[in-house]
C-alpha positions, 0 to 999 in steps of 0.5 A: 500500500502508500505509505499515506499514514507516515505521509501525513503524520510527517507532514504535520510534524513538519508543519508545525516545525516550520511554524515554530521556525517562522515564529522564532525567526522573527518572519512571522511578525515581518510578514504578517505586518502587512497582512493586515490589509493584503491576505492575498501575500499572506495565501502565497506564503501559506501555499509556499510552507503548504506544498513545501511540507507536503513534498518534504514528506513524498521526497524522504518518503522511501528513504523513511519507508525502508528505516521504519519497515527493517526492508531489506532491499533485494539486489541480487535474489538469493533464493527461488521465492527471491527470483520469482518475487523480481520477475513477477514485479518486473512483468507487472510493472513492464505491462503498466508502463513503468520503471522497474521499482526497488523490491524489498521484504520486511520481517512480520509474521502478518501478509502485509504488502506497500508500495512508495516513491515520489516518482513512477519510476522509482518507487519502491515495493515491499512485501512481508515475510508473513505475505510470502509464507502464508499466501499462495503466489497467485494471491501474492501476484494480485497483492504485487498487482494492487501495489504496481497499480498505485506506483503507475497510478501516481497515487502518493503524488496525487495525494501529496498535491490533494494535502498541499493544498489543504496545507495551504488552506489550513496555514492560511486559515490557523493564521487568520483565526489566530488574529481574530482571536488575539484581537477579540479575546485577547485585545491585542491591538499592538503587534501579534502577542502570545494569543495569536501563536498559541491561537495559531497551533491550536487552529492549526492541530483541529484544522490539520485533523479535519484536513487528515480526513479528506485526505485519507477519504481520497485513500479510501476511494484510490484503493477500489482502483489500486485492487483492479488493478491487481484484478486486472495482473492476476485474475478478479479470483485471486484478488478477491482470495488475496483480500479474504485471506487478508481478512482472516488475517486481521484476527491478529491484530497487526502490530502498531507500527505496521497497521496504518502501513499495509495493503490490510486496512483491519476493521474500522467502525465509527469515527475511526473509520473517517481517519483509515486509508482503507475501506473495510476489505469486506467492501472491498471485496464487494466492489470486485465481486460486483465487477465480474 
């Protein structure tokens, strides 16, 4: 799957970095002085730190990916499973029209699976031990399909450029409210005090989760597309067995660190379900069984 939950996450830790920055600096007051009359300057700096921490984030997406997973990128294939795991990705990614990605696998005993990179042509996909030892190759060669399918659907580009510009917005919109606010609560005529900024990260933490939510809706809606295309690499039938072995899975829960990360999305309900990447696999597996 895309790493879209390190995605976000980093790229709020990188927003609120940069505000601190920007604050202790001194350019926040510098700025801002003019805003008062012009937000016009203001949206164009909020675009510039908005899309600056989204790319952040895509560009060490990889580097990231590989440190927190342990993977163990396979540069010349050991074994058998080694070599057929290479060949089936080079195939896949052959037929979609892309470069050949990195191939790497990672110690879990759970079937997970995920796919990164800022560019089509140089992503990176990984699958876990668990994957290989307790999937049939055919279930396997759909998973690959469904990764294969988000790396040529440009999907963490996608969603990077659909969090920029909420980055901006919510930049933008933190700043304004905190003004309102320092004024009119704390009657702050002079400059901007320590209610603006206090105002400022609060704004900006709410504002950032609701953006998180369309965010991860658009996740959501992309991996009805990303399981056709693994439909469409191994067959309707084995993507279909793929996500209910994956569903048999989830009994055991997948470790914290791994369970944002995987082509295995669990089983959300309620309110945590508006803050999952992916929808629950029994939809999922609706989805193909209605387009057979």
């Amino acid at each position: 799957m895309k790493r879209i939950f390190l995605l976000v996450m980093t790229n709020v830790a990188i927003m609120l970095v940069l505000t601190v920055v920007v604050r202790i600096t001194g350019l926040d007051q510098y700025l801002y002085a003019k805003y008062d009359v012009n937000y016009t300057g203001l949206l164009v700096v909020s675009a510039v730190f908005g899309f600056g921490g989204a790319f952040i984030s895509l560009a060490i997406s990889k580097w990231m990916a590989k440190r927190a997973m342990g993977v163990r990128v396979i540069d010349k294939p050991g074994t058998a499973q080694e070599q057929w795991l290479l060949a089936t990705v080079r195939s896949q990614a052959e037929q979609v029209g892309i470069a050949m990605p990195e191939v790497g696998i990672f110690n879990s005993p759970q079937p997970n699976a995920f796919a990164t990179g800022m560019r089509r042509d140089a992503a990176l996909v990984a699958v876990s031990s668990g994957l290989l030892d307790r999937m049939q190759r055919n279930e396997v060669e759909a998973v690959l399909g469904h990764e294969i399918a988000h790396v040529a659907n440009g999907d963490m580009v996608t969603l990077t450029l659909i969090q920029g510009v909420l980055n901006t917005f919510v930049f933008f919109l933190s700043r304004v409210i905190g003004d309102i606010v320092d004024k009119a609560v704390f009657r702050n005529e002079r400059g901007r005090g320590m209610g603006y900024f206090v105002t400022v990260i609060a704004a900006q933490l709410v504002l950032g989760l609701l953006a998180s939510m369309i965010v991860m809706w658009f996740s959501r809606r992309r991996e009805y597309r990303a399981d056709q295309g693994g439909a469409r690499a191994a067959g309707t039938g084995n993507m279909i067995a793929a996500l209910q072995r994956l569903k048999s899975s989830t009994e055991q829960p997948l470790p914290a660190q791994m369970a944002a990360f995987g082509i295995n999305g669990g089983r959300p309900s309620g309110l945590a379900r508006l803050f999952r990447s992916h929808p629950p696999l029994d939809e999922r597996i609706e989805a193909l069984q209605q387009s057979i």
